[in-house]
C-alpha positions in Angstrom: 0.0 0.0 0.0 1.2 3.5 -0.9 1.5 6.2 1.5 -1.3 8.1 0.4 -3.5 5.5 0.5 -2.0 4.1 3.8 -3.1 8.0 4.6 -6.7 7.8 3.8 -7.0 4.1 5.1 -6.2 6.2 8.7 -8.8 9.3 7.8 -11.5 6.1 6.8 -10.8 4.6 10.1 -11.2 7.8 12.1 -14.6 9.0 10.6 -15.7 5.1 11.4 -16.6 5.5 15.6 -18.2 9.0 15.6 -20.4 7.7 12.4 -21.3 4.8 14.1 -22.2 6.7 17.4 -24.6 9.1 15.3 -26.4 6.3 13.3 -27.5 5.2 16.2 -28.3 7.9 18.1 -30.6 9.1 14.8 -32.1 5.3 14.3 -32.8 5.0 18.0 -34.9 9.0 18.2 -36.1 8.2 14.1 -38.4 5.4 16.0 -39.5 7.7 18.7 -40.1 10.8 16.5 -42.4 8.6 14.0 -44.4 7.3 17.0 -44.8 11.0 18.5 -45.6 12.5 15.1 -48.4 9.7 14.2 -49.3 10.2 18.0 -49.4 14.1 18.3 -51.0 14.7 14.5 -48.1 17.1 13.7 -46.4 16.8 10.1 -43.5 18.8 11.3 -42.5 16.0 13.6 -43.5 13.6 10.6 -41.5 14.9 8.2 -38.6 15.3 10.8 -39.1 11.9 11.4 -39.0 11.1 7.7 -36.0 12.6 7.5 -34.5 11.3 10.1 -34.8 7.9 8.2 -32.8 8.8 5.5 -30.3 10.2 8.1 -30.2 6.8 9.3 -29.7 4.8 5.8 -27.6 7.5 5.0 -25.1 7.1 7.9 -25.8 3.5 7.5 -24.5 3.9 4.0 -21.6 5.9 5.0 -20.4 3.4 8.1 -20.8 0.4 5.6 -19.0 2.8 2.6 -16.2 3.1 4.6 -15.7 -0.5 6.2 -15.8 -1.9 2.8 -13.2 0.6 1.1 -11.5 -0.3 4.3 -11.9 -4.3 3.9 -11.3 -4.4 -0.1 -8.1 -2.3 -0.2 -5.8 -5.1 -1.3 -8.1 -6.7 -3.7 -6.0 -7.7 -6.7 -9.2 -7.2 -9.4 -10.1 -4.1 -7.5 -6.5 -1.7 -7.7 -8.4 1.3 -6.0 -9.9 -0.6 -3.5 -13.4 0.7 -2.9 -12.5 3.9 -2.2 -15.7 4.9 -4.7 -17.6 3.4 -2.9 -18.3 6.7 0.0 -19.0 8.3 -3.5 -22.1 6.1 -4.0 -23.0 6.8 -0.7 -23.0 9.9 -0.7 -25.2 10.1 -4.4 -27.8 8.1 -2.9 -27.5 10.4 0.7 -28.8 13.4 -2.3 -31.4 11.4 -4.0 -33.4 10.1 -0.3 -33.0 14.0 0.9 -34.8 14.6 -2.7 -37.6 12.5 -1.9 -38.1 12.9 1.5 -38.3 16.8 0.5 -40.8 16.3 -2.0 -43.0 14.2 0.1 -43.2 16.6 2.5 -44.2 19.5 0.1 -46.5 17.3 -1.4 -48.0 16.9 2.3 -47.9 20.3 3.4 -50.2 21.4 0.2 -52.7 18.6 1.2 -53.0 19.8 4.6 -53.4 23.4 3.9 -57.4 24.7 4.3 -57.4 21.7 6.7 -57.0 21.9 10.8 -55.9 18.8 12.0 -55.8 18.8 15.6 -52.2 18.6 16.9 -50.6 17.6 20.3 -49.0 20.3 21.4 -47.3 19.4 24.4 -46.0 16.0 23.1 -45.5 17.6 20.2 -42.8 20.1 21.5 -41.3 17.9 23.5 -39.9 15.7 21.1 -39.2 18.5 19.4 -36.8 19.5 22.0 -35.1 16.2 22.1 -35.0 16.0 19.2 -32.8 19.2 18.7 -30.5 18.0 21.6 -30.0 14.3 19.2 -28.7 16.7 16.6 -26.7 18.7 17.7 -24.6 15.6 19.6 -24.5 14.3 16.2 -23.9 16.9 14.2 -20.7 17.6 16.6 -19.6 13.9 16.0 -19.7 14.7 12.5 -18.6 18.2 12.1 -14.6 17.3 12.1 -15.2 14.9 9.5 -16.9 16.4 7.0 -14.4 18.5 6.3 -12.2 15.5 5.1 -14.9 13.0 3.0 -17.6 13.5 1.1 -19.0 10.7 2.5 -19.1 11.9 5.9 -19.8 15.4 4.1 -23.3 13.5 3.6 -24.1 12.6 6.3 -23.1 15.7 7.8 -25.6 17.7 5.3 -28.1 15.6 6.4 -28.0 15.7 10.5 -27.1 19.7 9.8 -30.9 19.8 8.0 -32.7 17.5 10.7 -31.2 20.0 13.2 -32.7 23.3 11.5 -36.1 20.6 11.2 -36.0 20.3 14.8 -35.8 23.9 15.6 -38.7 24.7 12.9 -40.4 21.8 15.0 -40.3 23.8 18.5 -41.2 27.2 16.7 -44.5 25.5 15.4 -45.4 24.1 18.8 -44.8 26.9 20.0 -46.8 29.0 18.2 -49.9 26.7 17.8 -49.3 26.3 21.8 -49.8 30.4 22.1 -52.1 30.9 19.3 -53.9 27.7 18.0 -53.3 28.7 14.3 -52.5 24.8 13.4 -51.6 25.9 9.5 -48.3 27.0 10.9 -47.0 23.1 11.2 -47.9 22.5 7.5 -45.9 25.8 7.0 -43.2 24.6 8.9 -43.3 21.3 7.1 -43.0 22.6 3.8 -39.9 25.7 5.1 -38.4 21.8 6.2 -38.9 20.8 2.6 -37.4 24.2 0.9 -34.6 23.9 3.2 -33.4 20.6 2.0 -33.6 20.9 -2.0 -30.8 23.2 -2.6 -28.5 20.7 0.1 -29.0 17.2 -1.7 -28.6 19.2 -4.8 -24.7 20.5 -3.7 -24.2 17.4 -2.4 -25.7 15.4 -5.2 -23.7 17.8 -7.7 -20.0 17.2 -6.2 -20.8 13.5 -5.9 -21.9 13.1 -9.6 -18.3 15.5 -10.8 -16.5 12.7 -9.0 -18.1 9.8 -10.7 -17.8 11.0 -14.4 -14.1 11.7 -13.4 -14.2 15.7 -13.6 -11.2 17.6 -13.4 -11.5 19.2 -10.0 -12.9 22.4 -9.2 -9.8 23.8 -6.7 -7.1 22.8 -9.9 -5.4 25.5 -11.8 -5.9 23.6 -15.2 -3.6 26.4 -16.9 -1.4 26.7 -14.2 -0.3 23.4 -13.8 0.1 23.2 -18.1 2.4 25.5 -17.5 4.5 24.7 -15.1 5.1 21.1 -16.2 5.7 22.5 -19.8 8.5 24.7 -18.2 10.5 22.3 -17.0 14.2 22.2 -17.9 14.3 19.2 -21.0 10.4 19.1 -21.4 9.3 19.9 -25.1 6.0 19.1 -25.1 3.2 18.3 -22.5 -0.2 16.1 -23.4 -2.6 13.5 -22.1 -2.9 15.3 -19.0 -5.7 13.7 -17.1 -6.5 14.9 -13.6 -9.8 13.2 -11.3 -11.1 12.7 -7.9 -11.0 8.9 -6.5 -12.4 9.6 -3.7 -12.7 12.5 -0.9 -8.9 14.6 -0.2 -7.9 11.6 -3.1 -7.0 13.6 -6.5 -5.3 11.4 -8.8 -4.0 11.9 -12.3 -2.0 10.9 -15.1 0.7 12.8 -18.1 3.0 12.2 -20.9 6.3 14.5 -20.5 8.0 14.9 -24.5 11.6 15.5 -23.4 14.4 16.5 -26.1 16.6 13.1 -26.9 19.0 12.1 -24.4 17.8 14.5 -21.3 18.4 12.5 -18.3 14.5 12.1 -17.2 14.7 11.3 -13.4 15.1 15.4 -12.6 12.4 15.9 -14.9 10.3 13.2 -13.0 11.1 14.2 -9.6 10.2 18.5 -10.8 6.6 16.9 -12.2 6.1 14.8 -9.3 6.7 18.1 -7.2 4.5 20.3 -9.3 1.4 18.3 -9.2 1.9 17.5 -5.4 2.0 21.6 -5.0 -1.7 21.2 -6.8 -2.9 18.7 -4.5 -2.5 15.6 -6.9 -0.5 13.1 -4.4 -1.0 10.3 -6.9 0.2 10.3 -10.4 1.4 8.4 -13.0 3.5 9.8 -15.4 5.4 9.0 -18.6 8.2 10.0 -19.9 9.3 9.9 -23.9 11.8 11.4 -25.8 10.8 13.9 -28.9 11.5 11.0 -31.3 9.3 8.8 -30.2 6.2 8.2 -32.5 3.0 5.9 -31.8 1.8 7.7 -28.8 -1.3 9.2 -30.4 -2.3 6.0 -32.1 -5.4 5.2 -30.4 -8.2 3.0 -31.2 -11.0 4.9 -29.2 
């Protein structure tokens, strides 16, 4: 195993307890919040609680993302290991937070010119205990999330349950003080608003990953540049830079180097260059000028 992937191997196994702690802390209150929602009447606490279930698979998804990169590492059919796999994870983290947002806008229109009669007492007290289970998982995720997209997921996820909880307690209280029930159909559907434009960031950086985008931080000119100004180099093509996975850029060059220039300076300047760029992982070819055959391809 490499160093870099040695590297994220240790990053995997560090996001693997405090995941683990917050899926079941959200699987545990999911079951309690459903029960109190059906019980109270409230689709604020129902759609929390339907969110919370996708909180649940989705830091389900991310804990089993990362033990089975972790497990598969040495696989000799699979050179990358499954290190793709938190990528997946975190796709199908944006398409539940899609559904679970439309079902409850779809809700809240149903309910409106209706006045169901709501629970208010049980109702905000969930609510409340709710808020507390988010924010102990959302510090449990916070460090991580910063370092996988995986965990980045999950993260989005607890980080929209939290503001649902809030909007939760606002709409008890206010039906508490007033009795205008309309305002937990409201708050439903603000719960709703509130998740679209997440799943669709998250579902947006997962998808440039997964058709091997170049990306978004890299200098693309810069880098040209740079490697074609190396003492010896000529000519610089088939430069190919991706994401493998989260903090994992990887990429690929051919170096056209005048005939007989000594090519492990050259090499150790590229390697350099592209680890100043945040590419830790390359693999790069060398050929002299009077080399021909390079651009016969058959695709």
């Amino acid at each position: 195993m490499s160093g870099d992937h040695a590297a994220e191997g240790r990053a995997s196994r560090r996001h693997k307890r405090p995941l683990a702690l917050a899926f079941g802390l959200v699987t545990v209150f999911m079951v309690a919040e459903a029960l109190a929602g059906w019980w109270t009447g409230s689709l604020a606490l129902i759609s929390d609680a339907g969110h919370m279930a996708t909180d649940a698979l989705g830091l389900g998804m991310a804990l089993a993302a990362i033990v089975a990169a972790d497990r598969s590492r040495l696989a000799d059919h699979r050179t990358y290991g499954l290190y793709r796999a938190e990528i997946l994870a975190a796709l199908a983290n944006a398409i539940l937070l899609f559904a679970v947002a439309g079902y409850v806008l779809v809700e809240s229109i149903r309910r409106i010119g209706r006045s169901p009669e709501i629970l208010v007492g049980p109702m905000l007290v969930v609510a409340i205990v709710g808020l507390v289970v988010n924010i102990v998982a959302w510090r449990l995720l916070h460090r991580g999330a910063r370092e996988s997209l995986n965990v980045e997921g999950a993260y989005a996820e607890v980080m929209a349950d939290l503001i649902g909880s809030i909007g939760a307690i606002v709409a008890a209280a206010v039906i508490w003080a007033t009795g205008w029930t309309i305002v937990d159909s409201i708050v439903g559907a603000g719960i709703g608003l509130f998740i679209l434009p997440r799943a669709w960031r998250l579902a947006r950086k997962a998808l440039r990953v997964l058709i091997q985008a170049a990306p978004e931080h890299l200098e693309w000119t810069g880098l040209t540049a740079q490697l074609n100004a190396i003492s010896g180099v000529v000519d610089v093509h088939d430069l190919h830079v991706w994401t493998l996975t989260s903090d994992m850029d990887v990429g690929t060059v051919h170096l056209m180097t005048s005939e007989g220039v000594d090519a492990h300076p050259i090499l150790d300047r590229a390697r350099t260059i592209l680890q100043e760029h945040g590419i830790a992982h390359a693999t790069l070819q060398v050929e002299p000028d009077s080399h021909t055959g390079c651009t016969d391809l058959t695709w």
